[in-house]
Every structure is written in structure tokens, then in C-alpha cells.
C-alpha positions, 0 to 999 in steps of 0.5 A: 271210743278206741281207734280198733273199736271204730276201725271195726264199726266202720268196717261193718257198716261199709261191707259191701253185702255178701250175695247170697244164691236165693231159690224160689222154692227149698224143696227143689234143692232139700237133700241135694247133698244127701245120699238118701233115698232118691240117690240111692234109687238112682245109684244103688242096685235094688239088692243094695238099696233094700239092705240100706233100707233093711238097716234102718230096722234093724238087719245088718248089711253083708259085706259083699253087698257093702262093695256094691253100696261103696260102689254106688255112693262113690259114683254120686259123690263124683258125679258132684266133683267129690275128691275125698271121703271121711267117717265122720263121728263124734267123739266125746269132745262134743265137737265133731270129727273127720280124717280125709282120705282121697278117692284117688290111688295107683296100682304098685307100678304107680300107673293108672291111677283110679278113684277107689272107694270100697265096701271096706273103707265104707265099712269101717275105718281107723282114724289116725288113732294109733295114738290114742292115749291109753291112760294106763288102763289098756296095752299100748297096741290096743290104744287105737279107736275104730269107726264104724259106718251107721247106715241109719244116718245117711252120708251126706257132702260138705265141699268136696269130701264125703262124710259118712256118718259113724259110731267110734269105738274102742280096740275093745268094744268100749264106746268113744263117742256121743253116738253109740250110746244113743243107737243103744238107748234108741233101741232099748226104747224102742223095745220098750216102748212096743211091749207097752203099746201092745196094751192098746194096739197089737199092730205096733211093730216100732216106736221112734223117739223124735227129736225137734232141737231148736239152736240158739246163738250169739252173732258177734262182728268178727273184728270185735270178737278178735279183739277180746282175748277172753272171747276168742279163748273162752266163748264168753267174756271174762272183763267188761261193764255192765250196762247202767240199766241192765239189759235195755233191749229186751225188746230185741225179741219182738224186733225185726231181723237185721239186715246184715244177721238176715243175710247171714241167715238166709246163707245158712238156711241154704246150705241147711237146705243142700245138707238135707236139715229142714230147718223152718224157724229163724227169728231175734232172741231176747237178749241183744244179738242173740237169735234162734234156728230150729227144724222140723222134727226128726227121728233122734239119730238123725236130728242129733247127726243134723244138730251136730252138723248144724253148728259146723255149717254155722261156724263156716257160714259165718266165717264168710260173713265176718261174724263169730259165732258163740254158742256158749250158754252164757257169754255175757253177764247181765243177759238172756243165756242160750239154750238148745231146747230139746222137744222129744216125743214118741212116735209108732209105725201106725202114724200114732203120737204116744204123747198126744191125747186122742180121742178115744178112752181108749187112745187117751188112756194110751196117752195118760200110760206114757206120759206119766210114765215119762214123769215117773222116770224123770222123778225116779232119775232125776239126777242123772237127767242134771247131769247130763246137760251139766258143763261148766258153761251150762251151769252159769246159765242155768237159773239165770234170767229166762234160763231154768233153774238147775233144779229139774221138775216137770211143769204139765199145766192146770188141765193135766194137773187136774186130770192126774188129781181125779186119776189118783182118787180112783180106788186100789184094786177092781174098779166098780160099774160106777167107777168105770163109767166115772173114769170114761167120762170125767178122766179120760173121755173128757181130755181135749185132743191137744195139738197145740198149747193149751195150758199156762206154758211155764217158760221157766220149767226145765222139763215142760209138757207143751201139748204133744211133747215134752220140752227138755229146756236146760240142754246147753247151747254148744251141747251135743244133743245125744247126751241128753237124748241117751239119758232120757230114751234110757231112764224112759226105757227102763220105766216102761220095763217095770211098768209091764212087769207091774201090769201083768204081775196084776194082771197074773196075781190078782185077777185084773182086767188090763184097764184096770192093771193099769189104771191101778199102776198109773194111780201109785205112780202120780202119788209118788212123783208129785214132789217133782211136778 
């Protein structure tokens, strides 16, 4: 063994271990760092706080109320020892960043200084991006970038700055970041979506997509990663030897957490905690320290903000815990890779999962609607669904040891096969008495109310039906989550789009009845997609 190599095993198992600040309960200290609603009651005047909450549906905030808001989130922020505020955005990087600026200015003489803090600096920012390269497609004055205030996605303080989550965009409009595209993709799903619901419930007036992210990660001891120029460059390792049995510790997975690792991640889970991330699930992963992080599930904006602020956290928290953190998907040959499996669903103003089988015929063929509708968009775009979770660590990743392929498909199990193969044997046009009775009966009144996994889970598929939700699997681990979620909310959104114009041309042309429209158009649709399933 190398003298450094000793040096840095000696090092670990004599650190001293880090004392970590424990509470007997989360809840007491969730969302202390947060703006959200609780501070906003007791900061806010009640004109300001209902136009924040007003923006969440959609209502854009009159600046002069943007001065009282400003107002508010900067006396928060001082009353926690706050000194300096930033937009914080996420460009297209995949990474996350920030200019500071302190609260702290003087009047021209140079006397009196005060802390100031805006509606205008709320609002809208431009962050050092003079320079912004052009590329030689835009005049030199217009190479400049803008950040824009999401209020949908509340502010929240890391150390002693503020950072307001925002959209980053060009002199002339164009997107330059993960965020905007998301916002777009978030609302025409959500239009869409409605339209579709209608079908069932007159009372839905939004539809969410939800997102439940789950981290996977390598923990290395920071002197042996400072050791390996390849790690430090690369995030994996480019020389080495595989072991002469291949990957021994499978069974890491089922063994208990590390001492030293749990430190660290009880650490993290604190500072998850402050930041308002409600993280839930901390365990090993297959391969040797390797291990897993994932939260409750949240609305797609905020839990793409979350997952990006998330890998930040981890980054700094490690540092104090002399551990490197490695996020690409494969950095080492010859072990399990890691993933940022994405669990997207829909949900309605109404307390309704789109994607959960009820029961009811009614509710279920409401399901039956937009889980094959889902298929139907993954089968028509596949190829932009590959190449959105496509990067050059990713693709070493996928189709290797417990990765999924880098093919998409859709694995829905035996149950829901069997349902969608009596589905399609029901005949085109009106459905007779007999048929009716039939599809209550045997497809739709028969389907169980699935909460949890029932079906042969098909670990391996990188698009799975797990129970209520669909499971994006092949989503790389150092990704930024809104990639994916654009395209998915997206490719969803325009299918939900052609399938209302197909029901109501049905309806309108051919004398229809709204169940039978759709169990009409639900039928072509399983012929066409089962080359994916």
C-alpha cells in the first residue's frame, strides 16, 4: 500500500467525529429558512400576501406591490443575520448560479448607510451578463442576460445570503436556463390536462404535474479522491483495475449505513430540513459506497428548485465532513451506476391522482384516459424522451449493470396488460347493451384500487407504471430534473390536445356518446403503442 494511500485510511479512521445538532422533531424546524407562507403571514401586509399567493395561479404581481413584498422578505432575511441577496437561477449549465449583492448602501454624500432591498431588485436583475458571449448571432449590446423573480417558487436563505429563485433570459426574450422552459411546459399541461378532466369532473380548475426525485450518490474520503487527478477532472475514474471477482459487495445494499456516511447524512438531512426539502428516505445502494436520498413528492417547479438546490447542500455538507461527492452516473467501471429516478404524476385542484385507479367505472376510465394517454405520447416521442436524459456521463451508464437500457419502453405489468388486451377487443363505433355491461364489469369496474405496487416491477424498464405514477428511471444522477420534466409535461400536453380533438370530432360527427368517443379513441391508441410496451 502507497505511503498517501495509508496516510489517508489513517486520517479516516481517527477523525474525530463531526458533531451533528440533532432535534427530536423535523417538523419543528421544516421551512425555517424559507419565506413561505408562515413568514410571509407575519412579514407581508395581506394586499401583498394574496397577490404571492395569487401568482401561483397564474396572476402577475403589480410592481408597486413588488415594494411592499421586497419590503417584507428583506426584514425576514435580517431578522436571521442575512447580509447579502441573489437571483438564483439555473442556467443552462445544468449547475446552479448566483451574484451577490449586499443589502448594505449609502446615500451619494457616503452618509447614513441603510439596508435596501427593492421591489426592482426583487423583480428583475442582470447578473453580470454584459459579456454574455453572442456567438455572432446577436449585436454586441444585446449579449446581455436577465433574471426574472419566479414567485411560485419561494426564496429561501443559504448562510447569510437570500436567494430568490428565478428564470434567466435573454435581451431578447429567448430562454437561457432550465427553468423557463419548465414554467412553459408546466402550464401547457396544465391547460391540457383540464380540458381532458372535464370529460369526468366539471369542477377541476388546475392539474399539477408532481414530481418525487430520488438522489443517488457516491461518498469518497476526500484524500483519496485528491489523490486521483482522473476523479477530481472527470467525476469518474479514467485508470484502475477491476476487482478479480467483480462487484463483491452486492450485498452493500441490504447492509447497514456507515457510521461515518450516517453522520454526514444525518448532517445533510438538517440543512434539507431548514431549506424546507422534505426529504424522507436515506439508505446503501447496490454498489460500494454508493447511497440514496429522495423526498416527499412535490409540485414539478418547486421539487426540480429543490433537487437543484439539493445537490449544492450535499457538496457543501460533505466539504465538512471530508467526503467527495460524485454524481456522475458511472464512475467506476465494473459497479452499479447512479440514477435520479424521476416519479411524475398528475394531480387536480379536487384532491384527485390522474394516474390512480379508483373506484368507480367512472374514475377508472378517467384513469384508463390518462395513463394511456401517457404511453401513447412516450411511444409517438420517443426520441425526444432519449434525448432529454442523453450526456456523455449518462450514456456510460445506461444499459449497464442495474441501469436501463438506453432504448425507451414502457413496462406497466401483467394486470394492466391484461386490462388494456380486453380494452382493445371491444369494437369501433357504438358500443352494444351487451358491451357496456361487459366494459363495466370486466375492464374498468374489475381494476383493483392500486396504491402500491401490485404488479412484477421490471426494475430494469427506463419508463415504468409503479402503482400511481410513472417512474422516468433513466434520468442521469448529476442532471438537472427540469430537462426531463419539460419534455415529458410537454410531449404529455400535446397528446392530451389531439385526443379531445379526436373525442369531440366523435362525438360532433358520428353521433357518440362521450364514453363511448373515448373508449373509442383509447382502443386505436393501445393498437399503435404496443411496440413500446
Amino acid at each position: 500500500m502507497s505511503t498517501f494511500r495509508f496516510q489517508a485510511l489513517r486520517k479516516a479512521t481517527d477523525r474525530k467525529p463531526v458533531h451533528v445538532e440533532e432535534l427530536d422533531r423535523k417538523s419543528a424546524i421544516f421551512g425555517s429558512n424559507v419565506f413561505g407562507d408562515k413568514a410571509m403571514r407575519q412579514f407581508l401586509t395581506p394586499e401583498a400576501y394574496k397577490a404571492v399567493k395569487a401568482a401561483a395561479e397564474g396572476v402577475k404581481i403589480d410592481r408597486k406591490i413588488a415594494d411592499y413584498i421586497a419590503l417584507g422578505m428583506k426584514e425576514w432575511a435580517l431578522s436571521k443575520g442575512v447580509t447579502h441577496y441573489t437571483h438564483w437561477f439555473q442556467p443552462l449549465t445544468g449547475t446552479t448560479a448566483e451574484k451577490h449583492d449586499a443589502f448594505f448602501e449609502t446615500f451619494p454624500d457616503g452618509s447614513d448607510p441603510v439596508e435596501k432591498f427593492g421591489g426592482s431588485q426583487l423583480v428583475q436583475q442582470e447578473p453580470d451578463a454584459s459579456s454574455f458571449p453572442n456567438g455572432g448571432i446577436r449585436n454586441t449590446f444585446e449579449a446581455r442576460g436577465y433574471t426574472a423573480w419566479d414567485p411560485t417558487s419561494p426564496a429561501f436563505i443559504f448562510g447569510t445570503t437570500l436567494c430568490i429563485p428565478t428564470v434567466f433570459v435573454s435581451y431578447t426574450g429567448e430562454a437561457l436556463d432550465n427553468k423557463t422552459p419548465l414554467l412553459r411546459a408546466l402550464h401547457a399541461i396544465d391547460s391540457a390536462a383540464i380540458d381532458v378532466a372535464r370529460y369526468f369532473d366539471k369542477n377541476v380548475k388546475r392539474v399539477t404535474p408532481t414530481l418525487g426525485w430520488e438522489q443517488e450518490y457516491f461518498l469518497v474520503d476526500t484524500a483519496l479522491a485528491n489523490s486521483r487527478p482522473d476523479l477530481l477532472a472527470t467525476g469518474r475514474t479514467l485508470l484502475g483495475h477491476t476487482a478479480a471477482k467483480g462487484q463483491q459487495l452486492d450485498d452493500h445494499y441490504f447492509g447497514s449505513i456507515p457510521t461515518r456516511v450516517l453522520t454526514y447524512m444525518r448532517d445533510l438531512e438538517n440543512e434539507c430540513m431548514l431549506l424546507g426539502i422534505p426529504v424522507k428516505t436515506r439508505h446503501n445502494e447496490v454498489a460500494p459506497n454508493q447511497f440514496e436520498l429522495a423526498p416527499i413528492f412535490e409540485e414539478t417547479n418547486l421539487a426540480v428548485d429543490h433537487n437543484s438546490l439539493l445537490m449544492d447542500v450535499m457538496q457543501k455538507v460533505g466539504e465538512r465532513h471530508d467526503f467527495k461527492v460524485l454524481f456522475h452516473e458511472k464512475p467506476f467501471k465494473g459497479v452499479n451506476g447512479s440514477g435520479k429516478h424521476n416519479n411524475w404524476s398528475l394531480a387536480t385542484d379536487t384532491g384527485i391522482n390522474l394516474l390512480s385507479p379508483g373506484k368507480t367505472p367512472m374514475s377508472n376510465l378517467q384513469f384508463l384516459t390518462f395513463f394511456i394517454n401517457t404511453i401513447k405520447a412516450v411511444h409517438d416521442y420517443e426520441e425526444l424522451l432519449r434525448a432529454s436524459i442523453a450526456s456523455a456521463s449518462n450514456d456510460h451508464r445506461l444499459g449497464a449493470n442495474e441501469a436501463p437500457p438506453a432504448i425507451i419502453s414502457v413496462f406497466i405489468g401483467q394486470q394492466l396488460t391484461k386490462v388494456l388486451a380486453e380494452l382493445e377487443g371491444v369494437s369501433q363505433g357504438k358500443l352494444s347493451p351487451e358491451e357496456k355491461t361487459d366494459l363495466k364489469l370486466n375492464v374498468v369496474g374489475k381494476l383493483p384500487d392500486v396504491l402500491l405496487d401490485n404488479t412484477d416491477r421490471n426494475r430494469t424498464s427506463p419508463f415504468a407504471f409503479t402503482g400511481n405514477k410513472f417512474e422516468f428511471r433513466a434520468v442521469g444522477s448529476s442532471a438537472n430534473c427540469a430537462v426531463s420534466m419539460t419534455t415529458l409535461n410537454t410531449i404529455v400536453a400535446k397528446q392530451l390536445k389531439d385526443f379531445k380533438n379526436e373525442v369531440d370530432a366523435l362525438i360532433e360527427k358520428k353521433d357518440l356518446k362521450k364514453d363511448e368517443a373515448i373508449f373509442n379513441v383509447l382502443r386505436e391508441y393501445i393498437k399503435q403503442t404496443k411496440t413500446i410496451l
